[in-house]
N, C-alpha and C positions, 0 to 999 in steps of 0.2 A: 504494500500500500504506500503510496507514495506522503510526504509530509503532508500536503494540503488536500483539504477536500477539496471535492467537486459537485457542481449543482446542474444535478439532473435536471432540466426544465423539459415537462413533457405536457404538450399543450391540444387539444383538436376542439371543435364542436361538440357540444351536450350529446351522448347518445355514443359518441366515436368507441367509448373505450379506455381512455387516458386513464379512468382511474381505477380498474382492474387491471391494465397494464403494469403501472407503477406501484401496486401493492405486491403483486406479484413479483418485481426486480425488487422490490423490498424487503421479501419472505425470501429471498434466496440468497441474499447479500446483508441482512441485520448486523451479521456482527461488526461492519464497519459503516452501516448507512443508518441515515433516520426522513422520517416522512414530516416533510415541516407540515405544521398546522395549521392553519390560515387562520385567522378573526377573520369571522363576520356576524352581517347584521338581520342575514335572516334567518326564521326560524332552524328547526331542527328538521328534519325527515324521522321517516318513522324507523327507528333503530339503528337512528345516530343518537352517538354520545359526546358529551360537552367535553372538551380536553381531550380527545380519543379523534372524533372526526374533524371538525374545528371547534373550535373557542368562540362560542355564540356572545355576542355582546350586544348593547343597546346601540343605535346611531349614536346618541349624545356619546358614548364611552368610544364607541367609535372614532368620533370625530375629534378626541380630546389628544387620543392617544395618535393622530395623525398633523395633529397641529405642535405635538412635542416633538414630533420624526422622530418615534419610535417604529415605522415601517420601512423596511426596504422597498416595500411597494406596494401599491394598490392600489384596488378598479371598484368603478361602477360596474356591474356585471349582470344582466337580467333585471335591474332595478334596486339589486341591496348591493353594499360595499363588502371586499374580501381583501383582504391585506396581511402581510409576512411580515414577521415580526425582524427588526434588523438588527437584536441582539443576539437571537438564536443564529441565526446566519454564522453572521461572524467568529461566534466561537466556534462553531463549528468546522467551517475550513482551517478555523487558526489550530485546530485539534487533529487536523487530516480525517473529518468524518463529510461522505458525501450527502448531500442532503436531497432525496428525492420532491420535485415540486410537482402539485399538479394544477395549473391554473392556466387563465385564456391567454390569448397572442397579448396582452395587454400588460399581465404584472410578468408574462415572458419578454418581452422587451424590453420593460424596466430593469428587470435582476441582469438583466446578459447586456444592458449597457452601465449595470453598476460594478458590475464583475466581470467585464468581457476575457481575459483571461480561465477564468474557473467556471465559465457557465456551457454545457453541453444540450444544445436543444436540440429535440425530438418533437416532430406533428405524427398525430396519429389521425388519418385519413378514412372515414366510412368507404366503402366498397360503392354501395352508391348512395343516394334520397332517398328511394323508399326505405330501403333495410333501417337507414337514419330516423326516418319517422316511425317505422315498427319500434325499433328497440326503444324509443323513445316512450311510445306508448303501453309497452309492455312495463315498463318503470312503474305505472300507477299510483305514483307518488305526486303525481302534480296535475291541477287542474287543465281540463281540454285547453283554456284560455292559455293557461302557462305554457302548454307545449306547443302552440302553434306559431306562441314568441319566440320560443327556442327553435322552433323550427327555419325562422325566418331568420331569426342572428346565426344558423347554421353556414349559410353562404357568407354571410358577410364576414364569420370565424375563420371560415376557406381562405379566403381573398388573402387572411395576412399570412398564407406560406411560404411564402418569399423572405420571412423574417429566420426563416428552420433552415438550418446545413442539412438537416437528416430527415426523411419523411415516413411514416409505413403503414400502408393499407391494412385496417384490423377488418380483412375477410371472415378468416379462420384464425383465430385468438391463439391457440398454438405459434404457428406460425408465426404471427405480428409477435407476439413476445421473443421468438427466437433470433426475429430481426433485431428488436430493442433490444435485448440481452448481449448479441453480440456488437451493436455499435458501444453501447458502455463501455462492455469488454476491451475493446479494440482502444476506446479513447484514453480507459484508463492505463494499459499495456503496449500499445501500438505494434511493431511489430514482433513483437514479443508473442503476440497473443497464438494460441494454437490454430493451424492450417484450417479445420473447419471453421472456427470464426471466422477468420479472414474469409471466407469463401459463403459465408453469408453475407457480410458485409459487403462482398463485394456483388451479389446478388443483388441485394438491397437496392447498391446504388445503380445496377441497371433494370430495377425493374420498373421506371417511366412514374416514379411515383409524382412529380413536377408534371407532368402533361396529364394525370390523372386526375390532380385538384384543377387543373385548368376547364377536363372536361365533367368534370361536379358541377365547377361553377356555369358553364354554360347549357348545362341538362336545364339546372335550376331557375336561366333565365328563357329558353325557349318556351 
């Protein structure tokens, strides 16, 4: 493990994936990673816990703690605010521990223009719209109304891949983790890392995943 961490930012659309992904490179890598926790200011889902998924807070608590720049970042997002705390950060590279994120192109831009050096970004890409809207709807955590918002901020999440070195279509869940698994691998080892990595990795980078979000986006406006 090298002395400094590293910050996973793995970013896509409601519905892509990104955070069964990243619990997943989580459960396989603990003894050296952690899953930052975000504050925010909207409710709970049903079997989330306070401290465990994020750190539910009031807007006023919210807005206090962002007018001290105690965040490294944060967005407006769906309507409520979500923000990374910038003490946790910090110690944490300064300890060589990586820290898995999961949040939109928005507090990814932030972190990986605060720490361009330390930040490894990852878009996790739907296969296509419908699948997007199914699994969205299979969540039934959130009202019709909600998901047809998240349905429509779906594209406009697309649009910022151009912010991501790394992209990977979550077809088959397998798979898309064995892509993110071996880009970490590789970022954090280089060529160091064992021949099958590399040969995912390099998979990866030709499998058109850039001309894929292009043709999301234009399914979405036809």
């Amino acid at each position: 493990m090298s002395s400094r961490g590293k910050l996973v930012i793995i970013s896509s659309p409601s519905g892509a994936g990104k955070t069964t992904l990243a619990h997943k490179l989580l459960d396989e890598h603990s003894a050296h990673m952690q899953f930052s926790i975000s504050y925010t200011t909207r409710a709970p889902r049903r079997n989330e816990t306070d401290g465990v998924d994020y750190s539910f807070v009031s807007v006023e608590k919210f807005e206090a703690m962002a007018e001290a720049g105690e965040f490294a970042e944060w967005a407006l997002v769906h309507g409520n605010r979500y923000g990374t705390s910038l003490a946790v950060v910090e110690e944490a590279l300064t300890t060589g521990v990586d820290v898995v994120f999961d949040v939109d192109w928005q507090g990814g831009k932030q972190l990986s223009e605060k720490w361009p050096d330390d930040a490894l970004m990852i878009f996790v890409l739907p296969p296509d719209l419908d699948i997007l809207a199914d699994r969205l709807r299979r969540r039934a955590t959130d009202a019709d109304d909600v998901i047809e918002r998240r349905l429509k901020a779906a594209l406009e999440e697309i649009g910022h891949h151009q912010l991501y070195p790394h992209l990977v279509v979550n077809d088959k869940l397998d798979d898309a983790y064995a892509e993110l698994r071996a880009i970490y691998l590789h970022c954090k080892g280089g060529a160091d890392v064992a021949p099958e990595v590399l040969e995912v990795v390099r998979t990866n980078e030709n499998a058109g995943g850039r001309a894929h979000a292009v043709k999301l986006m234009q399914a979405a406006s036809s």
